[in-house]
C-alpha positions as CSV (number, residue, x, y, z in Angstrom):
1,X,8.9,2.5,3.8
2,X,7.1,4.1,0.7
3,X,4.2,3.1,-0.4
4,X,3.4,3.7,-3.7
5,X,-0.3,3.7,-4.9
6,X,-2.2,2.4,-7.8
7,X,-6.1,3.1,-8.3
8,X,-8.3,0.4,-9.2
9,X,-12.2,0.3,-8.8
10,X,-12.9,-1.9,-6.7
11,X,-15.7,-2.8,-4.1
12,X,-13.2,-4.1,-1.3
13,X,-12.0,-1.6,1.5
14,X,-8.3,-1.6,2.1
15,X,-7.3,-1.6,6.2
16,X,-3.4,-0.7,6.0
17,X,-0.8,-1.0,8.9
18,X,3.0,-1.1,9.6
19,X,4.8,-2.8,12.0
20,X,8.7,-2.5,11.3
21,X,9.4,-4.5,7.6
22,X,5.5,-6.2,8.5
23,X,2.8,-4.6,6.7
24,X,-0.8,-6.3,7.2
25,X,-3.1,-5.6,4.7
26,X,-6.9,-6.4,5.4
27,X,-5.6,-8.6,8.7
28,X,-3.1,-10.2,6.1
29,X,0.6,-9.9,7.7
30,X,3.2,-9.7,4.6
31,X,6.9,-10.3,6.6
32,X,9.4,-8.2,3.9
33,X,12.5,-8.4,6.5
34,X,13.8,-11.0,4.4
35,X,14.2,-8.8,1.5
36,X,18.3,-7.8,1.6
37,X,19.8,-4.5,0.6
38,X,19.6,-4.1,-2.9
39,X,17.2,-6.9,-4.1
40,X,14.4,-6.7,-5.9
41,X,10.7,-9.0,-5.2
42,X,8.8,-9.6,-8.3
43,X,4.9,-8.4,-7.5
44,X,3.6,-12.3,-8.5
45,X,6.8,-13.4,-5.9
46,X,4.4,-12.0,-3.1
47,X,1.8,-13.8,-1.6
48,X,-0.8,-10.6,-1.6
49,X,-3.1,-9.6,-4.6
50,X,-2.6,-6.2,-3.0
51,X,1.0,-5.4,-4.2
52,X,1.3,-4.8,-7.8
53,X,4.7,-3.9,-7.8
54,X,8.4,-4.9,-7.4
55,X,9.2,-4.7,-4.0
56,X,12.5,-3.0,-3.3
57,X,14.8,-2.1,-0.4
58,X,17.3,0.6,-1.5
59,X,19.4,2.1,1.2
60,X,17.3,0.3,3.8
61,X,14.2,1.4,2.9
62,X,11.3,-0.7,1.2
63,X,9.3,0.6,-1.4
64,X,6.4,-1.1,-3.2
65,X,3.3,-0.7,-4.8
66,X,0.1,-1.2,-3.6
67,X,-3.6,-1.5,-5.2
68,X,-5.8,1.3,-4.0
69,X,-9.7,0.3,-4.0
70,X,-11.4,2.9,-5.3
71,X,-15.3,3.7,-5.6
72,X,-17.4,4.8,-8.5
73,X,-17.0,8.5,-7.1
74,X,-13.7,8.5,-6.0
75,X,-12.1,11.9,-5.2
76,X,-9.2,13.0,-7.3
77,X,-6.9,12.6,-4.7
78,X,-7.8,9.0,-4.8
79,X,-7.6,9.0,-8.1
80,X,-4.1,10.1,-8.1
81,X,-2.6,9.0,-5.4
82,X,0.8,10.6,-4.1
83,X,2.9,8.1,-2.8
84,X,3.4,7.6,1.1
85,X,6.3,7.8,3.0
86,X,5.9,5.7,6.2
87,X,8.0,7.3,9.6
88,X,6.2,5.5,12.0
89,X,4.6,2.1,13.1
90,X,0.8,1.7,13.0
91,X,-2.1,2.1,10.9
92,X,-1.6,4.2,7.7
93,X,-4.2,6.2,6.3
94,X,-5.6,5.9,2.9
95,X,-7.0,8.5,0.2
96,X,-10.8,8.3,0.7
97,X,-12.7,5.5,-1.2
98,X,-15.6,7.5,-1.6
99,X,-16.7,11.6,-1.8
100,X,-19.3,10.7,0.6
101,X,-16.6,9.4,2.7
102,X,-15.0,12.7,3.1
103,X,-18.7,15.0,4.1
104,X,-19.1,12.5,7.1
């Protein structure tokens, strides 16, 4: 799966996990194994004000976008997110919301 990022200020924390084509998002489960080879989910077709993107699955992998909450002194790396390739089930971890976040 790649996850594709898109910074927005916001003051709600994003918990992100994968299990297979099930991502949960804030203890929201979003079930994408229905999406077939080669289609394409409009952003406002999913049930999550978290993607803000197409959802795809190109050569069996889903891709989609994602909004990334961001705090008033985000690092730059939050800022500009590179996307993320997931390899593996479980939680995925996020650019840090905060610079005081990283010196802890």
């Amino acid at each position: 799966m790649k996850i594709n990022l898109s910074p927005v200020r916001l003051d709600t924390l994003l918990e992100l996990s994968v299990a297979g084509d099930m991502l949960t998002l804030n203890g929201e489960t979003l079930d994408l194994s229905a999406i077939p080879e080669g289609a394409t989910l409009p952003a406002d077709a999913v049930m999550s004000d978290w993607v803000v993107g197409p959802v795809t699955r190109i050569n069996g992998e889903l891709s989609l976008t994602l909004r990334l909450p961001c705090g008033p002194d985000a690092p730059e790396e939050t800022r500009f997110p590179q996307p993320i390739t997931v390899t593996e089930d479980g939680p995925i971890m996020l650019p840090a919301y905060a610079l005081e976040e990283i010196s802890e």
